[in-house]
Z-matrix of the N, CA and C atoms (Angstrom, degrees):
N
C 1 1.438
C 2 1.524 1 108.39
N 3 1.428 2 138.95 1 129.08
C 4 0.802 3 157.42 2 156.19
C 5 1.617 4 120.79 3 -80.86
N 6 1.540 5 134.33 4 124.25
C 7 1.012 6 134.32 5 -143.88
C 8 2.122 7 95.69 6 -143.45
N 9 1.373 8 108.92 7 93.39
C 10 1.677 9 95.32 8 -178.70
C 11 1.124 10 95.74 9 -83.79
N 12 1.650 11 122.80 10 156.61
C 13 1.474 12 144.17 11 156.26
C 14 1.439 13 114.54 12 -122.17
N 15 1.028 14 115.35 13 153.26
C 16 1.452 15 129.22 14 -156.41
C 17 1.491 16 101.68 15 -88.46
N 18 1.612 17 127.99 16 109.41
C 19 1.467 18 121.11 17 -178.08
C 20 0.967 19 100.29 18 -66.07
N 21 1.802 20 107.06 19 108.26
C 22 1.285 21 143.00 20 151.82
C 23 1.834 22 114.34 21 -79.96
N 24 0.777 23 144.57 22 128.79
C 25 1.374 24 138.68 23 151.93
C 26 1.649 25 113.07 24 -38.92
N 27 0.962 26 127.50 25 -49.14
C 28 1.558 27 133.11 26 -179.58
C 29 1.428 28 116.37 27 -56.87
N 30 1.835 29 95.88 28 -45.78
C 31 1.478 30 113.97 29 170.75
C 32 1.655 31 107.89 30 -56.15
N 33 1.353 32 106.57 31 -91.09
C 34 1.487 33 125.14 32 155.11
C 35 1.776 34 108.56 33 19.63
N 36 1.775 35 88.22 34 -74.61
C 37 1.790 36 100.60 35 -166.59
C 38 2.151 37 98.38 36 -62.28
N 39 0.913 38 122.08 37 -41.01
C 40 1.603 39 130.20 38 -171.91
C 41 1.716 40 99.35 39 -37.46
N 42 1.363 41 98.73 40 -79.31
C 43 1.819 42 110.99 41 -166.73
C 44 1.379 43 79.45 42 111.38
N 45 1.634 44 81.09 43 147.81
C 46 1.840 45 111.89 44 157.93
C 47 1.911 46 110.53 45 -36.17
N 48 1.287 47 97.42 46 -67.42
C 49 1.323 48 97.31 47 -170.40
C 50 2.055 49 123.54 48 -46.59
N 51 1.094 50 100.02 49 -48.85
C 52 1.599 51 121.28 50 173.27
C 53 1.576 52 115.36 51 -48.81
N 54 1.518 53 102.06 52 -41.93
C 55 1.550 54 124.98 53 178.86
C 56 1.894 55 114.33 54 -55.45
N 57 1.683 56 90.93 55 -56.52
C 58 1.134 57 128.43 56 -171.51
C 59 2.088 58 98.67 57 -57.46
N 60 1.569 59 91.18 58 -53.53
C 61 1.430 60 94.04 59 174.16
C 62 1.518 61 132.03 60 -47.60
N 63 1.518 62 90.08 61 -45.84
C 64 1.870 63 100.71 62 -179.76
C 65 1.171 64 103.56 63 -65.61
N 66 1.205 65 115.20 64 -45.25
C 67 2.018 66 127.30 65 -171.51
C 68 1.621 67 94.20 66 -34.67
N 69 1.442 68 93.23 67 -69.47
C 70 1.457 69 95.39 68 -154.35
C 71 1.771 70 103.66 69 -68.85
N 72 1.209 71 130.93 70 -34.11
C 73 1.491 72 121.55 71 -169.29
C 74 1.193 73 84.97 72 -69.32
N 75 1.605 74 146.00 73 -39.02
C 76 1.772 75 132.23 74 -162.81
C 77 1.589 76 93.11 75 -57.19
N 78 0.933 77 104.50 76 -69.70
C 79 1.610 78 123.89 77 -168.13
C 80 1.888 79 111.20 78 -53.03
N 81 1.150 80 130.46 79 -48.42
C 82 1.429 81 119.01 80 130.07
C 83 1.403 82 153.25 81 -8.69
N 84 1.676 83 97.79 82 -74.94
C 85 1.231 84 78.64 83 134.41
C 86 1.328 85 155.26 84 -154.42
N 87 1.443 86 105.11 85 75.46
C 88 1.223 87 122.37 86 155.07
C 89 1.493 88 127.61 87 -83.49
N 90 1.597 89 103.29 88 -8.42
C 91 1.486 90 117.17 89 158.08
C 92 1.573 91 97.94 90 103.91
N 93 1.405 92 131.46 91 15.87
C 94 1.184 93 129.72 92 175.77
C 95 1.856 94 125.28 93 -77.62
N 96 1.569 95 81.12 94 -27.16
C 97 1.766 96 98.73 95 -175.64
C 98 1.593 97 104.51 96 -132.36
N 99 1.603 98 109.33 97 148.77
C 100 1.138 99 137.46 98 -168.69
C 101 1.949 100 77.89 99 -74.02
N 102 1.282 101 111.14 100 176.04
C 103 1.582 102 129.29 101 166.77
C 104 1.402 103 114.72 102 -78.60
N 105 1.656 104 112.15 103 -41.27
C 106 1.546 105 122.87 104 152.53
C 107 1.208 106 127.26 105 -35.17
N 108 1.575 107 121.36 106 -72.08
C 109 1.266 108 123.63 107 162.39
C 110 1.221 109 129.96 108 -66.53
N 111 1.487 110 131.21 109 -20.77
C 112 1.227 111 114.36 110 171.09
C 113 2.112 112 113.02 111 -77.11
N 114 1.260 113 103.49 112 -20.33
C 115 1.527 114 92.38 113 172.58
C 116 1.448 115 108.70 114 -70.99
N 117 1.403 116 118.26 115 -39.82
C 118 1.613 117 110.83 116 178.27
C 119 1.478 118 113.93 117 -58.68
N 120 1.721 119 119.31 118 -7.92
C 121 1.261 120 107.57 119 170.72
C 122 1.285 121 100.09 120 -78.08
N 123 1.032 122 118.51 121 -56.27
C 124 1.257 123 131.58 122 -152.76
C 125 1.641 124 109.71 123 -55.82
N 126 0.953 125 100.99 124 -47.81
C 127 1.612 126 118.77 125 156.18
C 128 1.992 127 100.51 126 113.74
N 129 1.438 128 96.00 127 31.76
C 130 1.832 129 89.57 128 -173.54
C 131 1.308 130 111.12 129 -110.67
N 132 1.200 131 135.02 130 -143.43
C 133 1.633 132 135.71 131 156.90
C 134 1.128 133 100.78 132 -93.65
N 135 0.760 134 110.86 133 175.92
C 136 1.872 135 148.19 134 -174.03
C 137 1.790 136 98.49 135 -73.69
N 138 1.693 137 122.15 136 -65.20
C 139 0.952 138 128.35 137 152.34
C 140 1.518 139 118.24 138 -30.57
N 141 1.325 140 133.57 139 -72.74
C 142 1.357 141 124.83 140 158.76
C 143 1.043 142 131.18 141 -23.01
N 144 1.198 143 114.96 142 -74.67
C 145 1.275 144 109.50 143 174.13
C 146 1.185 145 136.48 144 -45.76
N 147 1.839 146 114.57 145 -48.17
C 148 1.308 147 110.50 146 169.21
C 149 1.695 148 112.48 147 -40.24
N 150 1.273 149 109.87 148 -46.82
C 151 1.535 150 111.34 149 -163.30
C 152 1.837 151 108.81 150 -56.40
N 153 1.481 152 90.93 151 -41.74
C 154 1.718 153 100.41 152 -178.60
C 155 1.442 154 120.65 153 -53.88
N 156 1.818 155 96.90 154 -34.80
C 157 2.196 156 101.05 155 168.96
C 158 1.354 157 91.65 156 -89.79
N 159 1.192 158 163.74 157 -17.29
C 160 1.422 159 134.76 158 168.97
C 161 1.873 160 102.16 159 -72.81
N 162 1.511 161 140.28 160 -23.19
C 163 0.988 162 131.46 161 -165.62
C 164 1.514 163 92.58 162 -94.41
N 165 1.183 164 135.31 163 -30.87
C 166 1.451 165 127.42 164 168.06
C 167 1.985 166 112.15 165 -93.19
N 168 1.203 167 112.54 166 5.96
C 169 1.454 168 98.95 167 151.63
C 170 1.415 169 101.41 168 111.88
N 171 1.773 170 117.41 169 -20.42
C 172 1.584 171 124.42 170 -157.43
C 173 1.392 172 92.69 171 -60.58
N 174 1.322 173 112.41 172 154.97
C 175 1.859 174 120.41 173 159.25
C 176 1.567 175 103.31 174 -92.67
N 177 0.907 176 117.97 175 129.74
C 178 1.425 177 113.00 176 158.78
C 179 1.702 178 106.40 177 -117.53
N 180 1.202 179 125.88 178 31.53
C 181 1.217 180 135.20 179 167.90
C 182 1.460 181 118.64 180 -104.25
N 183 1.103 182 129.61 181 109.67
C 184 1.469 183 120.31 182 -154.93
C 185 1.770 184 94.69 183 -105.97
N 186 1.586 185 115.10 184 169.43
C 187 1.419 186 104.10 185 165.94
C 188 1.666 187 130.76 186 -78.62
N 189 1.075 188 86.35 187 -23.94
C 190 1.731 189 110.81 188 167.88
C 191 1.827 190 101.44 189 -29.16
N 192 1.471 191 77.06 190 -72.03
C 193 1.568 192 96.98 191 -164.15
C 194 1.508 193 123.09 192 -66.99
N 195 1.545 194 110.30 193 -28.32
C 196 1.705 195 125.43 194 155.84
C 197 2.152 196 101.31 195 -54.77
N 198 0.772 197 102.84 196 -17.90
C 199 1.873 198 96.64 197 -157.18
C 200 1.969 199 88.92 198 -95.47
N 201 1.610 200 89.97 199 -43.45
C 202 1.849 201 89.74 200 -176.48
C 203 1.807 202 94.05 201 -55.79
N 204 1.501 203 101.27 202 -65.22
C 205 1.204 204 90.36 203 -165.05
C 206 2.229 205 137.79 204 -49.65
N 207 1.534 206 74.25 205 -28.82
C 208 1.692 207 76.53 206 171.67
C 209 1.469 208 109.78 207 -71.00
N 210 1.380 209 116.58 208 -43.70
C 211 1.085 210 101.46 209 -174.86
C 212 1.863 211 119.28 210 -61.90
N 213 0.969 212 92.86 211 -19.56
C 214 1.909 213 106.41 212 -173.41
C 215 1.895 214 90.98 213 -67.14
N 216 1.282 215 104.44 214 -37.05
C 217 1.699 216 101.13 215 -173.20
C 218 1.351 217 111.29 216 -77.11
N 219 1.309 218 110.15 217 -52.90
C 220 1.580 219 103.51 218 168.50
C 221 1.464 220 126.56 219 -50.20
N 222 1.414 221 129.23 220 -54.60
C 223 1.586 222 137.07 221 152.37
C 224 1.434 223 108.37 222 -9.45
N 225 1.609 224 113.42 223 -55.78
C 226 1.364 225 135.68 224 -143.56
C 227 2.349 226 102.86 225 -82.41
N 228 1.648 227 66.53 226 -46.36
C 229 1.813 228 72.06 227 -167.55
C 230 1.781 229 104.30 228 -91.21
N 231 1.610 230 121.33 229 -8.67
C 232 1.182 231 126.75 230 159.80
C 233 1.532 232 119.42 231 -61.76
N 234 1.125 233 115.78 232 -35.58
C 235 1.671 234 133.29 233 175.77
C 236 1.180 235 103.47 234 -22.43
């Protein structure tokens, strides 16, 4: 996919890569892309990326996944 943007100066000053970054955290989360695939847009690790939505604020911690996990602790320390 090929994607033109309008030479902006703001744009311009970013780089491909930086661009690429926002792309994918917009699209993240707006719920379009898994966290997987949006780093492969982005072109970073998995690790990266997470760090890149904690430096712009995204949660990628859902409650779902707080509830699995307690329950995984309780299971764990009930043993």
């Amino acid at each position: 996919m090929t994607i033109t943007l309008p030479d902006t100066p703001g744009l311009a000053s970013l780089g491909e890569p930086a661009i690429l970054l926002d792309l994918a955290c917009g699209a993240y989360a707006a719920g379009h892309l898994s966290r997987q695939s949006a780093a492969e847009v982005a072109g970073v690790s998995r690790l990266d990326f997470d760090r890149a939505l904690c430096d712009r604020r995204i949660s990628y911690f859902t409650e779902e996944a707080l509830a699995e996990d307690l329950e995984t602790l309780h299971a764990l320390f009930l043993l």
